[in-house]
Every structure is written in structure tokens, then in C-alpha cells.
N, C-alpha and C positions, 0 to 999 in steps of 0.2 A: 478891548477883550471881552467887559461885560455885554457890549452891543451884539459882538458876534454868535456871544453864546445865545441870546434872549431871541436873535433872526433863525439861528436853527432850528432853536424849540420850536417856533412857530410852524417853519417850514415844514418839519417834520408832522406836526399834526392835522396839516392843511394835507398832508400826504395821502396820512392816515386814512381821514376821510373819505377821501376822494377814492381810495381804494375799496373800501368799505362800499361807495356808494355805486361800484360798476356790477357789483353779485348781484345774479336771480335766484330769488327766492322761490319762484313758481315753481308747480309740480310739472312735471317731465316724463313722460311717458317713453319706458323703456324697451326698445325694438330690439329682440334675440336678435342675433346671426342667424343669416341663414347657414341649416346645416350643409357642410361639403358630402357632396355624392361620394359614395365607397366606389369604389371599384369594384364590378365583378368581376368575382375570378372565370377563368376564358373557358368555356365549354369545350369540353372534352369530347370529340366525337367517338361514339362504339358502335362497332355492329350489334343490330338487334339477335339477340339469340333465335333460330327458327324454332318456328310453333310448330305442332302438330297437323294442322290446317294449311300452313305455306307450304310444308311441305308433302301433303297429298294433292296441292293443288288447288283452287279455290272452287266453292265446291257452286252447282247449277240448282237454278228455281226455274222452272218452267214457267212458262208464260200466261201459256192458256189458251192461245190465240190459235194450233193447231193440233189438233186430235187423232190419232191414228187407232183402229182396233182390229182384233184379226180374231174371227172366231167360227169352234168347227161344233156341226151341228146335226146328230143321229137322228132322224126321222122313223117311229115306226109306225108302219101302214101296215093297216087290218082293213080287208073288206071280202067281200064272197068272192073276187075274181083275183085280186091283188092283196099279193103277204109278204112282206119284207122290210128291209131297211134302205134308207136313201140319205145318204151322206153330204152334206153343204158347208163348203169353205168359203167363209164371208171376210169380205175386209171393205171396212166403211169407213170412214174419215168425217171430221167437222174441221170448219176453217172460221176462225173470225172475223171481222173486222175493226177499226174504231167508227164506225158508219153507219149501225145500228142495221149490219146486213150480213150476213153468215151463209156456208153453202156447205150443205151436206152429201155425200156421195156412199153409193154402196155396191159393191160388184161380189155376183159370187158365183161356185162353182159348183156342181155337184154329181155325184158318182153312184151308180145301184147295181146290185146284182140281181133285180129282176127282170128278166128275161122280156113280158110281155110292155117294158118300159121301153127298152133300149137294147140293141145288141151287144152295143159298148159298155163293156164295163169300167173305160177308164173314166177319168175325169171328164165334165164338158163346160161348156160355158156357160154360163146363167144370163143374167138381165141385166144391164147397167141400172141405176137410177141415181137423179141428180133432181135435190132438192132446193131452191134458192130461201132465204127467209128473210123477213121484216123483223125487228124490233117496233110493233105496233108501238105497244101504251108500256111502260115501266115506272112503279113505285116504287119510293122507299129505297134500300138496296144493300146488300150485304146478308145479314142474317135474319133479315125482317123484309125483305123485298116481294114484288110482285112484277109481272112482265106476261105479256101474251105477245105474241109473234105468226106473224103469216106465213105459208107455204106456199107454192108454188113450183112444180116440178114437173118430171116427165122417169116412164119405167120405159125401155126401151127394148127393141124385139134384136129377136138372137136366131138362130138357126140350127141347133143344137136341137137332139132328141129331148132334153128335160127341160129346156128354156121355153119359155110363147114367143111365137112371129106373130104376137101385136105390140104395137104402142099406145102406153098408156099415159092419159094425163090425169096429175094429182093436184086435188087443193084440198090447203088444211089451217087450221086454226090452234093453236097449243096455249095454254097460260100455265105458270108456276108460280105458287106462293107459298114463303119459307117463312119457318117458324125456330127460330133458331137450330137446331139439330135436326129439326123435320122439315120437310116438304112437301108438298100435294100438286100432283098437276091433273088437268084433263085436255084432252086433245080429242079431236073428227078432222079425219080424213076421208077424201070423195077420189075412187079411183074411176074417172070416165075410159074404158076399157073402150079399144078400138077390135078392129074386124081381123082375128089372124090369116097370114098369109099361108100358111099352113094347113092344107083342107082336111087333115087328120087331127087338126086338135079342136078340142070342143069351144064353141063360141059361148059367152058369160054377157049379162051384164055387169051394171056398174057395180062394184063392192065398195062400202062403205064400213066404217070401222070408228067408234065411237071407245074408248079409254079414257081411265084413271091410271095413275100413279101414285104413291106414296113411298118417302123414300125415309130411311131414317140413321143418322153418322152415329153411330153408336162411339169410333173412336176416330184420332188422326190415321189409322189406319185400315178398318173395318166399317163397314155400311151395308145397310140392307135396302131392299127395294125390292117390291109387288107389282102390278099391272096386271091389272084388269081389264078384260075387253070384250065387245059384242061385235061379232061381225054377220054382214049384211049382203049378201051375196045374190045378186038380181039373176032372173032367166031371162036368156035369148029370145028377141022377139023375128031374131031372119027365120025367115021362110025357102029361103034357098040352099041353106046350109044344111047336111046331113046328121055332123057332130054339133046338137047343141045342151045347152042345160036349159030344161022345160019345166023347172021348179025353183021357184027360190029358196034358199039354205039362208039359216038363219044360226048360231051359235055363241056359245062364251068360251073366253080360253082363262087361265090364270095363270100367269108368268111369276114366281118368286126368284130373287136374286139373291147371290153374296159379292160382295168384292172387296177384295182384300188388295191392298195399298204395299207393294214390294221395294220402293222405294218414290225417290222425289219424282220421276218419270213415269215407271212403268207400275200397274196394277192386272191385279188378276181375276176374275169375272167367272162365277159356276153357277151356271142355274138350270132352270125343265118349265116347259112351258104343258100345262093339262088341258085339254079340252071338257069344257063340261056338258054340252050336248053332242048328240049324235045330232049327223044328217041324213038326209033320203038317201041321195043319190051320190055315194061314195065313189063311184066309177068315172061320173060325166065329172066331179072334181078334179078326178087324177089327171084326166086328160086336158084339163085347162092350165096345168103346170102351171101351180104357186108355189112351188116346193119354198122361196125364200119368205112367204109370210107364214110365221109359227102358228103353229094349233091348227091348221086347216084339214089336216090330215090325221092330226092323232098328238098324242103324245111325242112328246121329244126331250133331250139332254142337251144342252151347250157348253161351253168352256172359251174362257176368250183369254187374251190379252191387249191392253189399252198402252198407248205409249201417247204422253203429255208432251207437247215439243214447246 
């Protein structure tokens, strides 16, 4: 009985140990759970309530890339022989391209009541003229740029009482440099004037026309713009011709503008173009019909409208 009890004790502490000796004492670096993902609750679809804008329709930015203008323009003629007004509907267009090449075009029409012009007093035909241009050199760009460009074109003859039955051909040179709200450009153009078919209308040489511009955006709405100009207007050297001009004219004109912005597209255009000198021979001018280049004849009014497409 005493053996069995002295074998347990033993047993029992032999236990002990042995238990004792299977614990880690080492530290344990305790790793959270990962947190479980919530559920989102499920989206709920709604119509968007309409805005003001959706429903006028979403609205247009013009591009740039073509130009349309339409503008009419009272001509008054003073001279010893000829006294009246001569009326011109102009519509001229710009076309761009990304190609660093654009093409200009301009057609117009015009209407007089004086008698020793035409018998007709309605409307007649004017000149076509179609410009083509280069994008020479370009700096810079936006509201610090700079850019000159080539011309290249033709004025084309008509058969009308106020149009020339010549054809003419044009080169020119233009550059513009902006200054944030302002701009400056100067341009010459060389009109090599051909022979009219026409034996009633008086034969010219070539006219040259040498301008400035200056333009200034006073708002997104509102701008101004000047031009200045010398024109240069050669005498007839044929000897066969009856109607010629036997002097060269020589003159300035000053163009001031307004144009006022009626919306993203269309704008509206008021200006008067002055002549600042006289010439000799107001007569042998009229008969060379330039009724479409301003100032040649006198003072004038215009009014236009431009559409951005």
C-alpha cells in the first residue's frame, strides 16, 4: 500500500514537469484578422433631373475653320462730270485648312442711279476674286503670336456696265503680331492689271496698295479696328487704246471699324472708309471700274454681317 502510494507521487511529479517543460515562453507576434468586407448597399438607379442646357439642347462653338460675311456698301462720287451714289453687295468668305493653306474668295454686286454710268439701274455683277494663301513662318501662338502668309490669286472680268472685262492677277504678303488684346498687321498687294475687253473702259496700270492694321478686343464681345492705306495706281502705257489713264494717282484712305459679337456665330460689322487725298483725274478712275476697292472714289459707309461656321 505504502509502495503504491510513494510510485504515484513520483509519477505524478515526473508529469508535472514534463508539462511544464513543453510551454513557449518566446514572444509572438500577434497578427489582427483580416477585416470582413461590408457589403455595399446596391445602388439605386435615378434619372438625372434635366438641366437647363439639356434641355435647350447642347449649345455650338464654331470652329473657325470657315468664314462667311455679307456686307453692303454706299459709295459717294463727287467729280465735275459724275455726282451720286453707287451701291455694292459684297459677300466674301475664308476657308481654312489644318495645312497651313486657306482660300479667300469675294463676289460683289452693285447698283447706281447715275445715268452717265449705266442705263440700268438694277443690280449687276461685279468681279469674282479668289485668293489662295500660305502659312509662310509662324511664332509663338495664341495671344503672343506672330505669322506672315502668301497670297496668291486672280480678280476676274465680268461683262456688266460697273464690273472691268479685265483679268487681274494678285500677289501679296500679309504678317500679324498679337499682343495679348492687340494686334498689328501690315500687308502689299500687287494687282498686275491685264488689257480690258471692253474698248469703252479706260485701261490702268498696275495698282499697288501697301497697309497697316491695328486691331484692338476691348471685350468677348466688342473690338475695334483701323487700316490704313496708300494706294498706287500706274498709267496706261498702250498706244492703241483711246480710253486710257495718262497719270499716275497716287492716295491714302483710313478705314475705322466696330464689330460687335451677337452671339457664338454671327457678328456685326459698321464702319466708313475716308479718302485723304484727292486725285487728278477722277473721270479716267470711274471708267476703270474699282467700284469693289474702298476709298478710290470717295468716301464711303458699310455695314456687314460675319457668320463663324
Amino acid at each position: 500500500m505504502n509502495r503504491k502510494f510513494v510510485f504515484f507521487i513520483i509519477l505524478s511529479f515526473f508529469g508535472s514537469f514534463s508539462a511544464h517543460g513543453l510551454v513557449d515562453y518566446s514572444e509572438t507576434e500577434t497578427v489582427a484578422p483580416a477585416p470582413k468586407a461590408k457589403a455595399r448597399p446596391r445602388a439605386v438607379s435615378k434619372a438625372a433631373a434635366p438641366t437647363r442646357a439639356s434641355s435647350s439642347g447642347p449649345s455650338y462653338s464654331p470652329s473657325g475653320m470657315f468664314d462667311l460675311g455679307m456686307a453692303y456698301k454706299s459709295i459717294d462720287v463727287k467729280s465735275d462730270e459724275t455726282t451720286g451714289k453707287v451701291n455694292v453687295m459684297e459677300v466674301k468668305g475664308h476657308l481654312a485648312t489644318n495645312f497651313n493653306i486657306f482660300l479667300d474668295f469675294k463676289y460683289w454686286q452693285a447698283s447706281t442711279d447715275i445715268e452717265s454710268l449705266t442705263d440700268n439701274s438694277s443690280s449687276q455683277e461685279g468681279n469674282p476674286e479668289v485668293l489662295l494663301g500660305f502659312n509662310w513662318l509662324q511664332f509663338g501662338g495664341g495671344e503672343d503670336g506672330t505669322s506672315v502668309d502668301l497670297l496668291f490669286g486672280g480678280r476676274f472680268s465680268s461683262s456688266s456696265d460697273l464690273a472691268s472685262s479685265r483679268t487681274d492677277k494678285i500677289f501679296g504678303i500679309e504678317s500679324v503680331k498679337r499682343f495679348y488684346t492687340f494686334a498689328l498687321g501690315l500687308g502689299y498687294r500687287l494687282y498686275m492689271t491685264g488689257t480690258p475687253e471692253d474698248e469703252a473702259e479706260v485701261d490702268i496700270g498696275n495698282i499697288q496698295k501697301l497697309y497697316a492694321t491695328f486691331g484692338w478686343k476691348v471685350s468677348h464681345d466688342i473690338s475695334f479696328e483701323v487700316e490704313g492705306a496708300v494706294y498706287n495706281i500706274g498709267n496706261s502705257d498702250s498706244v492703241t487704246r483711246a480710253s486710257i489713264l495718262k497719270t499716275k494717282e497716287s492716295f491714302g484712305t483710313i478705314s475705322p471699324k466696330i464689330n460687335l459679337q451677337l452671339g457664338s456665330m454671327v457678328g456685326l460689322g459698321l464702319g466708313a472708309t475716308f479718302r485723304t487725298d484727292k486725285v487728278t483725274d477722277t473721270e479716267s478712275l470711274i471708267g476703270a471700274r474699282l467700284w469693289d476697292m474702298s476709298g478710290v472714289y470717295g468716301s464711303s459707309i458699310h455695314a456687314g454681317l460675319d457668320i463663324s461656321i
